[in-house]
C-alpha positions in Angstrom: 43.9 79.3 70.3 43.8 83.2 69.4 43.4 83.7 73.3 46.8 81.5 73.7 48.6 84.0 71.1 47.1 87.6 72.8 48.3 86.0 76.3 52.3 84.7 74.7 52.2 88.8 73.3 50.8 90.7 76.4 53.8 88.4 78.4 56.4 89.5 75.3 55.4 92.9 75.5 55.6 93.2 79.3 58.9 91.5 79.6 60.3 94.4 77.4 57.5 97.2 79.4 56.5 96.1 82.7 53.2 97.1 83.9 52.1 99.2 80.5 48.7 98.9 79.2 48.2 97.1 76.4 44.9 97.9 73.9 43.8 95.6 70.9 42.0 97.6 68.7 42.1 95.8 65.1 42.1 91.8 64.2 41.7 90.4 61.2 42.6 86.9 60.2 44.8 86.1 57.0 45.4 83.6 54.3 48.5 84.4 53.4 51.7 82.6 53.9 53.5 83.4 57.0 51.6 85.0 59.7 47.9 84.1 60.2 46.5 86.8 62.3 47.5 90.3 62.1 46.3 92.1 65.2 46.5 96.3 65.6 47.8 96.7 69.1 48.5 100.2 71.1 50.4 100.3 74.3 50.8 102.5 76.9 53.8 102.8 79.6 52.6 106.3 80.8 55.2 108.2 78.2 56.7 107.9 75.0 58.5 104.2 74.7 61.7 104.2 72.7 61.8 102.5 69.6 64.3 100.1 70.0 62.1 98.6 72.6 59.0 97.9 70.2 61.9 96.4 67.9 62.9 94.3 70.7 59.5 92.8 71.2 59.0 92.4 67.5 62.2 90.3 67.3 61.2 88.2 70.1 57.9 87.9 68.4 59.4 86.2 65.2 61.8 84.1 67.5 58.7 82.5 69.1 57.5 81.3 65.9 53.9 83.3 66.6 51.7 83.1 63.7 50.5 86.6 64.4 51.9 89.4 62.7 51.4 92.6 64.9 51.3 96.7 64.1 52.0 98.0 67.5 52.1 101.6 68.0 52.6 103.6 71.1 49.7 105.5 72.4 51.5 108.6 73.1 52.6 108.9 69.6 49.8 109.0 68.1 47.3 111.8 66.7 44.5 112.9 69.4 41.8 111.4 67.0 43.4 107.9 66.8 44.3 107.8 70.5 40.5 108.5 71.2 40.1 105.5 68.5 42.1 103.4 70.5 40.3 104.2 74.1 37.1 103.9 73.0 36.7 100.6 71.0 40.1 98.9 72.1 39.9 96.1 74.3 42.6 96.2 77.2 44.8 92.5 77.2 45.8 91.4 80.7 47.7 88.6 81.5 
């Protein structure tokens, strides 16, 4: 089931960023109302994304009904030491 929810958010995210790399680096499951999973998630479209795009994908996240409830941050925001984080124990999500 949890591979059927990373697949549904690498296909969100690369409708709104075609081609960009897509790292999960954090998972924890939750039992809390609401979201289930709450998964750490990095991406990477080779430069600085604009924020209204990672609130686009969040919004089509909720309108799925996904019981995940992601943190995504953009690689290339993100301090050198966290980015190094990210590369070294992420696991890359393809489709």
């Amino acid at each position: 089931m949890l591979k059927e929810y990373q697949d549904k958010l690498v296909s969100i995210i690369h409708k709104h960023l075609p081609g960009c790399k897509i790292y999960l680096f954090g998972l924890h499951l939750k039992e809390q109302e609401g979201k289930d999973i709450e998964m750490e998630i990095a991406i990477d479209a080779g430069e600085i994304s604009d924020p209204g795009i990672i609130g686009n994908i969040y919004a089509d996240i909720d309108a799925e009904l996904l019981p995940i409830d992601p943190d995504i941050v953009d690689i290339n925001t993100v301090s050198d030491a966290m980015k190094k984080k990210i590369l070294e124990k992420g696991v890359v999500l393809h489709k």
